[in-house]
CHARMM-style PDB file with segment names, atoms N, HN, CA, C and O in Angstrom:
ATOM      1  N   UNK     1      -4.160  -3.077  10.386  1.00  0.00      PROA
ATOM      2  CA  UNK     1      -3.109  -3.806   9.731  1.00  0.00      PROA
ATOM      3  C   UNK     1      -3.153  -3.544   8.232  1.00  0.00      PROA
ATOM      4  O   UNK     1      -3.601  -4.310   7.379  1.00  0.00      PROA
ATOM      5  N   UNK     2      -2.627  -2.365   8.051  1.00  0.00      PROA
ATOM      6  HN  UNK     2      -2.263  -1.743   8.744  1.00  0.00      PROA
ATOM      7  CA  UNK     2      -2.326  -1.803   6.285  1.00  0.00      PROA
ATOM      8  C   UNK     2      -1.878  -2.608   5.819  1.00  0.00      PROA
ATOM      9  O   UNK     2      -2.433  -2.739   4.728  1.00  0.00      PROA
ATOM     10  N   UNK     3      -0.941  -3.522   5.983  1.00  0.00      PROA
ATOM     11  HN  UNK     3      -0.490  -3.416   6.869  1.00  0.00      PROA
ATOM     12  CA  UNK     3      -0.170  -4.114   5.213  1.00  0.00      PROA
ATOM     13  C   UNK     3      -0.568  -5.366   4.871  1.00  0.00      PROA
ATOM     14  O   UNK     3       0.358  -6.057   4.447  1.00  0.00      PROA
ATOM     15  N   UNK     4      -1.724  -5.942   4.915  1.00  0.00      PROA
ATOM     16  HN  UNK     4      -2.477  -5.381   5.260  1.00  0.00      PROA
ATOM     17  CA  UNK     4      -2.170  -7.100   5.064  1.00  0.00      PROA
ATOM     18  C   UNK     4      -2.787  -6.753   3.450  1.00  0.00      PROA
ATOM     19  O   UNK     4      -2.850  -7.792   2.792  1.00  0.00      PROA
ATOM     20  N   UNK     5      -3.237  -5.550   2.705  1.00  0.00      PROA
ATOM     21  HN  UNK     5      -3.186  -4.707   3.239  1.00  0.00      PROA
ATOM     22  CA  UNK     5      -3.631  -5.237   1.660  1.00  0.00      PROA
ATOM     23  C   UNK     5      -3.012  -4.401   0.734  1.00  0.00      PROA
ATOM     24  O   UNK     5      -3.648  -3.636   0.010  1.00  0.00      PROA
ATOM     25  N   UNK     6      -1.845  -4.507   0.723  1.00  0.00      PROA
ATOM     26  HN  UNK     6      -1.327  -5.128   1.311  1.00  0.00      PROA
ATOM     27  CA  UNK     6      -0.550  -3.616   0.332  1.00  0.00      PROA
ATOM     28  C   UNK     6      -1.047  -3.799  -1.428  1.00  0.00      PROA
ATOM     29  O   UNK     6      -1.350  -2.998  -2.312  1.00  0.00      PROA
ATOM     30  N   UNK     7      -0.928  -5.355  -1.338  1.00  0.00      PROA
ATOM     31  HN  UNK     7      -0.682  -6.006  -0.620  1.00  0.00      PROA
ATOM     32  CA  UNK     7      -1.084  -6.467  -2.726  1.00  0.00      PROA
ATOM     33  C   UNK     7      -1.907  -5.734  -3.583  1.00  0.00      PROA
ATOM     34  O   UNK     7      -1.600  -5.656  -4.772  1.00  0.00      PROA
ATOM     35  N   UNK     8      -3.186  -5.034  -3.035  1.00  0.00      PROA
ATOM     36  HN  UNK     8      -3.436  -5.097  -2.069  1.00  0.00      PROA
ATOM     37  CA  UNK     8      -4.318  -4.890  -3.886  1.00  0.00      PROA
ATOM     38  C   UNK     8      -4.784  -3.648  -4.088  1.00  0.00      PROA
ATOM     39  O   UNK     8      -5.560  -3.143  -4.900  1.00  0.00      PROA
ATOM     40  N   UNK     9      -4.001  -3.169  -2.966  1.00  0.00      PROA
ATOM     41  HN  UNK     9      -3.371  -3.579  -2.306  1.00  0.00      PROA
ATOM     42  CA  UNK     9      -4.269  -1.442  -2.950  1.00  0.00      PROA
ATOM     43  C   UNK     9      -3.589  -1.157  -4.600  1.00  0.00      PROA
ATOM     44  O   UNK     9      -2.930  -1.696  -5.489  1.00  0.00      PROA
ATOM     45  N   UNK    10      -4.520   0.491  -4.115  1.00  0.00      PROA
ATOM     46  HN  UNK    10      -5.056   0.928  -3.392  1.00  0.00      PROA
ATOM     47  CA  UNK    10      -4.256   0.665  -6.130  1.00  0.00      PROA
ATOM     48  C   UNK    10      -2.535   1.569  -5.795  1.00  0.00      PROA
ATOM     49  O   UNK    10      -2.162   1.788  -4.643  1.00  0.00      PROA
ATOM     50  N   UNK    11      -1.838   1.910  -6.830  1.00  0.00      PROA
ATOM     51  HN  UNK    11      -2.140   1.733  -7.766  1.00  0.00      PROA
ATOM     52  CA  UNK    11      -0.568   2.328  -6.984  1.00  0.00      PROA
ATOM     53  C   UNK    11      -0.332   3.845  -6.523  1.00  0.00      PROA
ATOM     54  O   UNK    11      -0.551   4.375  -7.613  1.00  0.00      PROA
ATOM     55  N   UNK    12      -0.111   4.638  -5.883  1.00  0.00      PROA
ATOM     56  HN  UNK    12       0.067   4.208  -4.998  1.00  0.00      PROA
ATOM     57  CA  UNK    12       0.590   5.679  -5.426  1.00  0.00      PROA
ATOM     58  C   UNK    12       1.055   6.421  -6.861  1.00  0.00      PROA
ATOM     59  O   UNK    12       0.544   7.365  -7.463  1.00  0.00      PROA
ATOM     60  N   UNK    13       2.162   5.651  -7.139  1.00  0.00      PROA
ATOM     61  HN  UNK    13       2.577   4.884  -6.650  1.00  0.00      PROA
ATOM     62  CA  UNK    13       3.381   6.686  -7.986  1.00  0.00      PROA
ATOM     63  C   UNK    13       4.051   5.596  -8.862  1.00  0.00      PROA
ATOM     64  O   UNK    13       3.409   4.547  -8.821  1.00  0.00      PROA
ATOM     65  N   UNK    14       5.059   5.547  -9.572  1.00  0.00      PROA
ATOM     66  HN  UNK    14       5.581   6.399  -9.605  1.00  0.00      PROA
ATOM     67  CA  UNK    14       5.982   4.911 -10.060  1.00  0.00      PROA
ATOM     68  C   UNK    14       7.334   5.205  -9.638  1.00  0.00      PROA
ATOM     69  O   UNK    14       7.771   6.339  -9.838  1.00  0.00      PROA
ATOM     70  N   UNK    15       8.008   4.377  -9.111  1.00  0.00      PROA
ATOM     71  HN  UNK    15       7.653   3.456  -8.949  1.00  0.00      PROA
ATOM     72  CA  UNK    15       9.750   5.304  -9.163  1.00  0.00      PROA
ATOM     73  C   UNK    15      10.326   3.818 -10.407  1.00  0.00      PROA
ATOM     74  O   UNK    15       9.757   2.850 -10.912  1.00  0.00      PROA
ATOM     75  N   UNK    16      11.345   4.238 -10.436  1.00  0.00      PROA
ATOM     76  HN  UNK    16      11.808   5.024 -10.026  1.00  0.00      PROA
ATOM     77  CA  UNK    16      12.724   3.892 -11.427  1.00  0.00      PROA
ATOM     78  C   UNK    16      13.828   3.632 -10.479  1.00  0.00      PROA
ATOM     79  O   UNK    16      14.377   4.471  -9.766  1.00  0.00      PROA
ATOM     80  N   UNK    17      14.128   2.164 -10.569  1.00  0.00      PROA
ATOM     81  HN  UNK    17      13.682   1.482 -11.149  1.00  0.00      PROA
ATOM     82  CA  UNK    17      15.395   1.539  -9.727  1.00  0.00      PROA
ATOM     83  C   UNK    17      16.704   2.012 -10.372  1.00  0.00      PROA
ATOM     84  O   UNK    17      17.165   1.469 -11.376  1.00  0.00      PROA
ATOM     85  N   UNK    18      17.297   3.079  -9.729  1.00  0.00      PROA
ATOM     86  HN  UNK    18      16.922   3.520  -8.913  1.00  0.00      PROA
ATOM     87  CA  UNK    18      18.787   3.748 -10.158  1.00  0.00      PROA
ATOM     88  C   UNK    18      19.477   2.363  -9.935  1.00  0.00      PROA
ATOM     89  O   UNK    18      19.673   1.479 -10.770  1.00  0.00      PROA
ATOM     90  N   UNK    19      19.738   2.382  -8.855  1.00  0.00      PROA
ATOM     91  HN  UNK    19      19.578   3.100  -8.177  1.00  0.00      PROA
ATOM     92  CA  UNK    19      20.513   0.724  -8.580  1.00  0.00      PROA
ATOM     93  C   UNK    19      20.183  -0.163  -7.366  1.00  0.00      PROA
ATOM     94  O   UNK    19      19.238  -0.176  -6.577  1.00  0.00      PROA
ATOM     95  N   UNK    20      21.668  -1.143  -7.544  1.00  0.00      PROA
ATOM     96  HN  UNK    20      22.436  -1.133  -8.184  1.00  0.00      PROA
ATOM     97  CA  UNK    20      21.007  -2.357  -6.292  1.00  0.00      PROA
ATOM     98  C   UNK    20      22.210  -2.734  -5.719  1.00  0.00      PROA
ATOM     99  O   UNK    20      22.561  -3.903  -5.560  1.00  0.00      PROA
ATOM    100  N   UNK    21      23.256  -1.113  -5.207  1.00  0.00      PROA
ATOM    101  HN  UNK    21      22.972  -0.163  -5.337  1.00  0.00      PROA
ATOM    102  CA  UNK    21      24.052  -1.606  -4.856  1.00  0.00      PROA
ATOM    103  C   UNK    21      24.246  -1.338  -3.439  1.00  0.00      PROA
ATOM    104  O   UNK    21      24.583  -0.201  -3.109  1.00  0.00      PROA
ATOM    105  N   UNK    22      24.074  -2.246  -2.557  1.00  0.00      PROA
ATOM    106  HN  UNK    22      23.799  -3.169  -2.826  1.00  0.00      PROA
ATOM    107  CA  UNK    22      23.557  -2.196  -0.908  1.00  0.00      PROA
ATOM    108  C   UNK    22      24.890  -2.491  -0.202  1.00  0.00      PROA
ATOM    109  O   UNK    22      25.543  -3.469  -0.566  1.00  0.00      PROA
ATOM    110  N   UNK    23      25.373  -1.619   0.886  1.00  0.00      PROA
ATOM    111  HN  UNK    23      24.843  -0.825   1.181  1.00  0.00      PROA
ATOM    112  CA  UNK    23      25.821  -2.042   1.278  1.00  0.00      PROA
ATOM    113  C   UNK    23      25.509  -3.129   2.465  1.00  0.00      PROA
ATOM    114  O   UNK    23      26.223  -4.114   2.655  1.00  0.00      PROA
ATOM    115  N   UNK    24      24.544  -2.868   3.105  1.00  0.00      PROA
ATOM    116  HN  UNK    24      23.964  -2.067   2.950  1.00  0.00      PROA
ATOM    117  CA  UNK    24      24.330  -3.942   3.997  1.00  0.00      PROA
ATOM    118  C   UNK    24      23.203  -5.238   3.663  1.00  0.00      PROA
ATOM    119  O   UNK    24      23.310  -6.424   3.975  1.00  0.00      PROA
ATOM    120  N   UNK    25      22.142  -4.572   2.946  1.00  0.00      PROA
ATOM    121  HN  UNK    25      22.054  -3.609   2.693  1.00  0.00      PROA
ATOM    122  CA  UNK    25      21.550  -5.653   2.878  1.00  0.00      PROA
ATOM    123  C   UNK    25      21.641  -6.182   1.047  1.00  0.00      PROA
ATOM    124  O   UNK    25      22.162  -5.541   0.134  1.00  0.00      PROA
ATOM    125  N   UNK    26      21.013  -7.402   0.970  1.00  0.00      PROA
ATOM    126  HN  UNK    26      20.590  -7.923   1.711  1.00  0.00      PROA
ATOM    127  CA  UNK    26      21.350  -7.910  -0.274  1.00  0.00      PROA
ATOM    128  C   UNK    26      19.867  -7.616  -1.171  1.00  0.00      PROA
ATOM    129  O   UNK    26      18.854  -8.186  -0.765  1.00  0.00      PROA
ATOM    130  N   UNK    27      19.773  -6.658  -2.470  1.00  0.00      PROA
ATOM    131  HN  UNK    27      20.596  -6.195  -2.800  1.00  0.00      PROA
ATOM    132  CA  UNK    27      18.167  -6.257  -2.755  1.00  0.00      PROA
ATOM    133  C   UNK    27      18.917  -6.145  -4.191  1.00  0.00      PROA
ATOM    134  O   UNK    27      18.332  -5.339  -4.915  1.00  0.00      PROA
ATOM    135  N   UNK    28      20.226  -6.826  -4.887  1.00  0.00      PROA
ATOM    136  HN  UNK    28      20.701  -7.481  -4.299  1.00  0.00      PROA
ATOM    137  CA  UNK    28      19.882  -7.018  -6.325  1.00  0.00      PROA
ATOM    138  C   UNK    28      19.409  -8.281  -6.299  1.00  0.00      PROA
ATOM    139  O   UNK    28      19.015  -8.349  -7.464  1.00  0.00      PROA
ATOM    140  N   UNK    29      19.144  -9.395  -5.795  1.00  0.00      PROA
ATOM    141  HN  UNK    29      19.464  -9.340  -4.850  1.00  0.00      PROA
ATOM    142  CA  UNK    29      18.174 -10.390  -6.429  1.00  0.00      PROA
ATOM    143  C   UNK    29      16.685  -9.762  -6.990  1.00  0.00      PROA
ATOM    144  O   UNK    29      16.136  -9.940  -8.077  1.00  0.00      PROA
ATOM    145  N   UNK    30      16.215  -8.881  -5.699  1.00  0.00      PROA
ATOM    146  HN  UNK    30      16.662  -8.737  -4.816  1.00  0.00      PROA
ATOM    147  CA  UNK    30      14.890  -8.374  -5.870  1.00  0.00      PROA
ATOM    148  C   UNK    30      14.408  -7.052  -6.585  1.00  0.00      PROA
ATOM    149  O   UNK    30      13.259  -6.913  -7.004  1.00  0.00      PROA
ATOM    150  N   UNK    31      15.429  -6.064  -6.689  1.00  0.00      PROA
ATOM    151  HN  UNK    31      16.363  -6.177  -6.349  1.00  0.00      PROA
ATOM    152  CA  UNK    31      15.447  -5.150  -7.708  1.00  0.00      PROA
ATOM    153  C   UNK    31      16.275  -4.997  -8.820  1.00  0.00      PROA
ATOM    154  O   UNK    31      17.456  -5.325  -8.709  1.00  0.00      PROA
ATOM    155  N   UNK    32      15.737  -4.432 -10.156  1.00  0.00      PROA
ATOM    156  HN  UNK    32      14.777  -4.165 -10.246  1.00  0.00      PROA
ATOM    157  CA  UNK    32      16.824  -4.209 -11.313  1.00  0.00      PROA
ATOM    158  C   UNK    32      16.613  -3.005 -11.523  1.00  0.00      PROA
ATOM    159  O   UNK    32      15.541  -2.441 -11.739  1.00  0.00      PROA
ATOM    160  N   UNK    33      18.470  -2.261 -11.412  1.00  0.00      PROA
ATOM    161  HN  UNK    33      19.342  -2.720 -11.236  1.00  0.00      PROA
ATOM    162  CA  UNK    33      18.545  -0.977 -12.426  1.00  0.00      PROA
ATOM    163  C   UNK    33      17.848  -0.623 -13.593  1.00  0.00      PROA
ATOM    164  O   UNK    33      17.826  -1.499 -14.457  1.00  0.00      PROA
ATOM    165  N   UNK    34      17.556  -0.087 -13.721  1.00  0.00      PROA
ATOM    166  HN  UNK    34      17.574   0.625 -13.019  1.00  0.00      PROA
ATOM    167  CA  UNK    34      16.299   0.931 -14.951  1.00  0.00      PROA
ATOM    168  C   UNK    34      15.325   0.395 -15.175  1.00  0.00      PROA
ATOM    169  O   UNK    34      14.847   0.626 -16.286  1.00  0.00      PROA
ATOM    170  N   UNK    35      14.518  -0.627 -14.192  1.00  0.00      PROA
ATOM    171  HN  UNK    35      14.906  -0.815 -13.290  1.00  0.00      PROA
ATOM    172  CA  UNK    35      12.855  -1.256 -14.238  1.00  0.00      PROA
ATOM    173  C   UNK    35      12.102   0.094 -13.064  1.00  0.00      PROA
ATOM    174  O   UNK    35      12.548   0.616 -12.042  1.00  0.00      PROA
ATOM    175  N   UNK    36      11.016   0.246 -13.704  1.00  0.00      PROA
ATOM    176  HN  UNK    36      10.654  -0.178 -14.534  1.00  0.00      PROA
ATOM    177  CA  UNK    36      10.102   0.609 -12.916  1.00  0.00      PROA
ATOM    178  C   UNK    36       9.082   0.011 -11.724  1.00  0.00      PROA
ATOM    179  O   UNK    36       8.609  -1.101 -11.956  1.00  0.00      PROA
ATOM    180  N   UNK    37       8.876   0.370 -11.035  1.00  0.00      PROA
ATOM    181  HN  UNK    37       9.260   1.274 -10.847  1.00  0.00      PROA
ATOM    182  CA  UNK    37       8.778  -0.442  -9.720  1.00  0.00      PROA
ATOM    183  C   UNK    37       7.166   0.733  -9.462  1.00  0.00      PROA
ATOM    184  O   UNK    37       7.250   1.938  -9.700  1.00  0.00      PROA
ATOM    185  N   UNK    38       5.840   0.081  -8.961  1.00  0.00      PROA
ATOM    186  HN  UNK    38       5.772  -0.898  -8.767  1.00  0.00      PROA
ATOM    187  CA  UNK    38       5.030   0.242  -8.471  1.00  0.00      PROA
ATOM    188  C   UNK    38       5.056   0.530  -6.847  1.00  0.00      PROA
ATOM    189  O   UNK    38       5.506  -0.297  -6.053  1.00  0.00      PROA
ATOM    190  N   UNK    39       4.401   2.081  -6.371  1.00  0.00      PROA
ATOM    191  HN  UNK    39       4.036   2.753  -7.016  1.00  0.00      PROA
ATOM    192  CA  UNK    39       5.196   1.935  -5.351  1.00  0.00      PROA
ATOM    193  C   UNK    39       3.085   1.804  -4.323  1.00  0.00      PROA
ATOM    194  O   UNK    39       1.956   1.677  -4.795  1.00  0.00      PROA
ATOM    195  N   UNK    40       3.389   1.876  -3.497  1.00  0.00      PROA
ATOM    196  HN  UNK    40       4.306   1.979  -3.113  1.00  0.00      PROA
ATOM    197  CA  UNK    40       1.947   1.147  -2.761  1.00  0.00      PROA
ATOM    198  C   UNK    40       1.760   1.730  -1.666  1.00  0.00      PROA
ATOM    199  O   UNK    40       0.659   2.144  -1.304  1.00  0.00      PROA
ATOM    200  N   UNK    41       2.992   1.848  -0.903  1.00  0.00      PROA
ATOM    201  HN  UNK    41       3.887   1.511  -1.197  1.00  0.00      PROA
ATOM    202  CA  UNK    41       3.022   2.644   0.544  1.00  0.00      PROA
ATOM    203  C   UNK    41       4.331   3.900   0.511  1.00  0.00      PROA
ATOM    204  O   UNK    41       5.104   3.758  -0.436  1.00  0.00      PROA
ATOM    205  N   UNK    42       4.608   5.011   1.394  1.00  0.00      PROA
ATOM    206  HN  UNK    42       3.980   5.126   2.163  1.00  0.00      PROA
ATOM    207  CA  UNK    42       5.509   5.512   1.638  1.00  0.00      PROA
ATOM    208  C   UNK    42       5.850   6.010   2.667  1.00  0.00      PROA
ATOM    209  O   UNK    42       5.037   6.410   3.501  1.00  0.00      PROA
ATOM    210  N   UNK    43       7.051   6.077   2.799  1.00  0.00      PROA
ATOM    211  HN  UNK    43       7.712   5.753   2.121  1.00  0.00      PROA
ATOM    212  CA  UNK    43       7.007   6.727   4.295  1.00  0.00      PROA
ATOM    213  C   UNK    43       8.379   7.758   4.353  1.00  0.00      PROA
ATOM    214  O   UNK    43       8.747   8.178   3.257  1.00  0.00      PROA
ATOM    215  N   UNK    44       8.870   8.032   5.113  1.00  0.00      PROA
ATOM    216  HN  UNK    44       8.570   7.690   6.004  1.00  0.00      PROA
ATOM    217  CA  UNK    44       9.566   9.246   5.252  1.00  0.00      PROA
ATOM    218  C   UNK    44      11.030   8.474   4.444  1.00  0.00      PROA
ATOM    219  O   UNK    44      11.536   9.068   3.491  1.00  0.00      PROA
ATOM    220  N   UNK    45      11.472   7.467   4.804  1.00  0.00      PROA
ATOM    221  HN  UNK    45      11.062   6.984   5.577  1.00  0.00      PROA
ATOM    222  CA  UNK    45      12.273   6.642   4.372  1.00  0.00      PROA
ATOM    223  C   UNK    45      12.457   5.554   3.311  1.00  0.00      PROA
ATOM    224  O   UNK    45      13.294   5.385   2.425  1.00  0.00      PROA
ATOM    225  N   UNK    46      11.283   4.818   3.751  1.00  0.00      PROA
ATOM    226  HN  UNK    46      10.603   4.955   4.471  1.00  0.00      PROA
ATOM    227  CA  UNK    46      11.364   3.775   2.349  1.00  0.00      PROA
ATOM    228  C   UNK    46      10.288   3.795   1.615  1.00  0.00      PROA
ATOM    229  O   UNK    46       9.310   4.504   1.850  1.00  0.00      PROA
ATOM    230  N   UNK    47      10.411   2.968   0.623  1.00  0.00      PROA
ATOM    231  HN  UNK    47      11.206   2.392   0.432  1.00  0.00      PROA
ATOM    232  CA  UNK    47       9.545   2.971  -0.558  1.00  0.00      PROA
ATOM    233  C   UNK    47       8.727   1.458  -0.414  1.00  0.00      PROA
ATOM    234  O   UNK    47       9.360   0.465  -0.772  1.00  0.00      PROA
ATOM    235  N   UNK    48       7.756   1.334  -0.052  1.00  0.00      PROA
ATOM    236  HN  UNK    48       7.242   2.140   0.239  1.00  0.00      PROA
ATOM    237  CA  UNK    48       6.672  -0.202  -0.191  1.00  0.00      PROA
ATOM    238  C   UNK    48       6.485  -0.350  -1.459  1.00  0.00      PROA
ATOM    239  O   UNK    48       5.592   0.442  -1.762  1.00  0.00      PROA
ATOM    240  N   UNK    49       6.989  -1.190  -2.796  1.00  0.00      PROA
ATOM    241  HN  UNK    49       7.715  -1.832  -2.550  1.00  0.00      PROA
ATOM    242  CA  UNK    49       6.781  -1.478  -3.604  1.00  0.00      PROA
ATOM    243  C   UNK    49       6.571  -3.104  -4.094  1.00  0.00      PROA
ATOM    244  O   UNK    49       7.030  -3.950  -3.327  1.00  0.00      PROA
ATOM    245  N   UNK    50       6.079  -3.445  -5.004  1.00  0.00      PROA
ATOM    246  HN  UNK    50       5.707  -2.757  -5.627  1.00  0.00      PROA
ATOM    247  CA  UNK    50       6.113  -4.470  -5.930  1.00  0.00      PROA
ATOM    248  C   UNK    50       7.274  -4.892  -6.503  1.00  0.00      PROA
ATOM    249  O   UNK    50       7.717  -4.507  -7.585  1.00  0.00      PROA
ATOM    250  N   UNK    51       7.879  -5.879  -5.585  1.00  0.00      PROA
ATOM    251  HN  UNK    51       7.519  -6.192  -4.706  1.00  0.00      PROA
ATOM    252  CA  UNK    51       9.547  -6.354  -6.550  1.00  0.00      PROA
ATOM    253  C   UNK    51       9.326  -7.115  -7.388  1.00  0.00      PROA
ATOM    254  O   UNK    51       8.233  -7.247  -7.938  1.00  0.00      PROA
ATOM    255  N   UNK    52      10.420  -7.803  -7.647  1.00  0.00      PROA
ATOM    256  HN  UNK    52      11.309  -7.696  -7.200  1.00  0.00      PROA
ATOM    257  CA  UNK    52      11.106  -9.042  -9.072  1.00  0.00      PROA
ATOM    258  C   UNK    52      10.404 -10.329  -8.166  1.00  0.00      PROA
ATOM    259  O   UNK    52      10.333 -11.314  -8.900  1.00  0.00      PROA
ATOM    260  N   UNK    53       9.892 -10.600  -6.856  1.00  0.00      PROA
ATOM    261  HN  UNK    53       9.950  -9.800  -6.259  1.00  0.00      PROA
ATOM    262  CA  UNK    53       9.324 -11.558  -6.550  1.00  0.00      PROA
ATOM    263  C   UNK    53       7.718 -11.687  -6.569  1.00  0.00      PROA
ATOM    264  O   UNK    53       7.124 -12.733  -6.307  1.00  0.00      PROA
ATOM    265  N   UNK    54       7.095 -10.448  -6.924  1.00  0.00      PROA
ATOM    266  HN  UNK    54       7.578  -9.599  -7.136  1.00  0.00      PROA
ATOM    267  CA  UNK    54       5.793 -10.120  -6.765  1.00  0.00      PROA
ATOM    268  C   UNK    54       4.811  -9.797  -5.753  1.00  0.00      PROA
ATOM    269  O   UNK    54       3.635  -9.436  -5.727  1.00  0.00      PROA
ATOM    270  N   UNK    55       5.915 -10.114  -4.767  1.00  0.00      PROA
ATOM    271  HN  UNK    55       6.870 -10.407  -4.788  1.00  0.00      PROA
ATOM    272  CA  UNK    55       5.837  -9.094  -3.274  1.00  0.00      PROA
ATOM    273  C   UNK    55       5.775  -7.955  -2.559  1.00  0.00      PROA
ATOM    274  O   UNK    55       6.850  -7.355  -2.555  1.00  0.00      PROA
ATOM    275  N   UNK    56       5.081  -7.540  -2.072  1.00  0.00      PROA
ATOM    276  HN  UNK    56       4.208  -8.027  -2.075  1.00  0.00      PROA
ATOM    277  CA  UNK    56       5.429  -6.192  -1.864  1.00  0.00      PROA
ATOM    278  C   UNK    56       6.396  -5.845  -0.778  1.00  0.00      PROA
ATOM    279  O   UNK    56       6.063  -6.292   0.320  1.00  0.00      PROA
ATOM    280  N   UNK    57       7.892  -4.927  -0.815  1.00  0.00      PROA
ATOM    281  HN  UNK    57       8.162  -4.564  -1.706  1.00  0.00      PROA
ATOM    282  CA  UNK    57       8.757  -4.793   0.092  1.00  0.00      PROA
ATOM    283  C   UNK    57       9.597  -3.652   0.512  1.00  0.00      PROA
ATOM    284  O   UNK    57      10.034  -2.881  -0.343  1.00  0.00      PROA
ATOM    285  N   UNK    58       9.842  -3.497   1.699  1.00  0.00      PROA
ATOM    286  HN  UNK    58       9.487  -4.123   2.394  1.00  0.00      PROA
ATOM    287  CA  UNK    58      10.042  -2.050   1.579  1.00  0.00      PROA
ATOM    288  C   UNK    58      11.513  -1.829   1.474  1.00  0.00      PROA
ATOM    289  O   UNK    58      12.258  -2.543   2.145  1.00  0.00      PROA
ATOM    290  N   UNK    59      12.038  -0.830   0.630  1.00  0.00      PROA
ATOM    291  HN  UNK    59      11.433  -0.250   0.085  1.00  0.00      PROA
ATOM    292  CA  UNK    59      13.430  -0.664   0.622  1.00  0.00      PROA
ATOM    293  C   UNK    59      13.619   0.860   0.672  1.00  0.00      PROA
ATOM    294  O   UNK    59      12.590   1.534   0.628  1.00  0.00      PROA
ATOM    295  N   UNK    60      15.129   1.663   0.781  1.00  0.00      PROA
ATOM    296  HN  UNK    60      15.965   1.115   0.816  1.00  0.00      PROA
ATOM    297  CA  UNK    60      15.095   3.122   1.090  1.00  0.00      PROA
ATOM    298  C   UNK    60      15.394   3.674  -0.398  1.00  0.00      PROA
ATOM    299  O   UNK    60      16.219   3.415  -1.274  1.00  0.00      PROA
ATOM    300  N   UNK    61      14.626   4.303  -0.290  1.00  0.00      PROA
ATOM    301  HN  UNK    61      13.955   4.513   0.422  1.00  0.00      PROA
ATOM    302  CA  UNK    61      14.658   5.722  -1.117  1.00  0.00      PROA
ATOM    303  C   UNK    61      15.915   5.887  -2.192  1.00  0.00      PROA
ATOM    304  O   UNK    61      15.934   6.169  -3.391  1.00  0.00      PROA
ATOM    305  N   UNK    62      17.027   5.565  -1.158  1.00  0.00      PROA
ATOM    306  HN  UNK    62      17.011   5.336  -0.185  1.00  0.00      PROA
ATOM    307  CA  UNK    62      18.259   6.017  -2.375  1.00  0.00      PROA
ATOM    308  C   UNK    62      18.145   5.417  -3.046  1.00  0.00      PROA
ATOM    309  O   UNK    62      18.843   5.929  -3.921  1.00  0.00      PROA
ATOM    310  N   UNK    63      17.437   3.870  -3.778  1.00  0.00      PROA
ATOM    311  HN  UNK    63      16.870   3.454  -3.067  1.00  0.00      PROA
ATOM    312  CA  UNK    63      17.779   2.884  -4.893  1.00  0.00      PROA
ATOM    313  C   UNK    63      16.736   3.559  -5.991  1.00  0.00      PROA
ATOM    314  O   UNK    63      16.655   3.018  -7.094  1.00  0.00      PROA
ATOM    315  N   UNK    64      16.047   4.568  -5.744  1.00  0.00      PROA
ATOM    316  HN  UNK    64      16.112   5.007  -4.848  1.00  0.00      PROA
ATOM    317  CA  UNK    64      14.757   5.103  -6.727  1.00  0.00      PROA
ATOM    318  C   UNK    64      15.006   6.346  -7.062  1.00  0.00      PROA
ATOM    319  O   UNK    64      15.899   6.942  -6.461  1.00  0.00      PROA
ATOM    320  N   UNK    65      14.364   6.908  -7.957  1.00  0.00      PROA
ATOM    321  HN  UNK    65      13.638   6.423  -8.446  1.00  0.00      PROA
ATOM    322  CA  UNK    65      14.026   8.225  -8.571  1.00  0.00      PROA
ATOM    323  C   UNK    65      12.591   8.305  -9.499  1.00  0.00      PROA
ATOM    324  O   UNK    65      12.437   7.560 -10.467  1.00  0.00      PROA
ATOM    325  N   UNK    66      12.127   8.755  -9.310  1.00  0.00      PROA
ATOM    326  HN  UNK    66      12.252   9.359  -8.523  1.00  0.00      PROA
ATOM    327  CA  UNK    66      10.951   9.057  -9.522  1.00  0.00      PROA
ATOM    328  C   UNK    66      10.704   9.114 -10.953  1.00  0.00      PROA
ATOM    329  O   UNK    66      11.435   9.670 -11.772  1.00  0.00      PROA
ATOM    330  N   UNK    67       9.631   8.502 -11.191  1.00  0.00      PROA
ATOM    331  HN  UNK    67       9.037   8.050 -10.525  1.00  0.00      PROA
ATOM    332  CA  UNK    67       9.056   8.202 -12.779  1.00  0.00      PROA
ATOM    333  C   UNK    67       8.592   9.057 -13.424  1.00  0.00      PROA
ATOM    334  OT1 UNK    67       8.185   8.821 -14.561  1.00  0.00      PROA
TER     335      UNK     67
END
């Protein structure tokens, strides 16, 4: 269970939130355009990062670009 230590694991990479404009799900409360975001896990699709809640959560790829 990786994810049980997402919190403490050390950082991967940095990406840069291009935007937070979703069509289906709702992720501008939890991300902002041009903040850098800690990323923790990855996978072919999304990005496991550190949001605006201090959580770690996974969202896709298109909202980032690399730091």
């Amino acid at each position: 269970m990786q994810h049980l230590d997402w919190q403490t694991k050390t950082t991967i990479k940095k990406v840069k939130c291009v935007h937070a404009d979703a069509n289906k799900y709702i992720v501008n409360n939890v991300l902002t355009p041009g903040k850098e975001y800690d990323v923790k896990n990855e996978t072919e699709e999304f990005y496991f990062v550190v949001d605006n809640t201090g959580k770690v959560g996974g969202y896709y790829k298109e909202y980032f670009e690399e730091a």
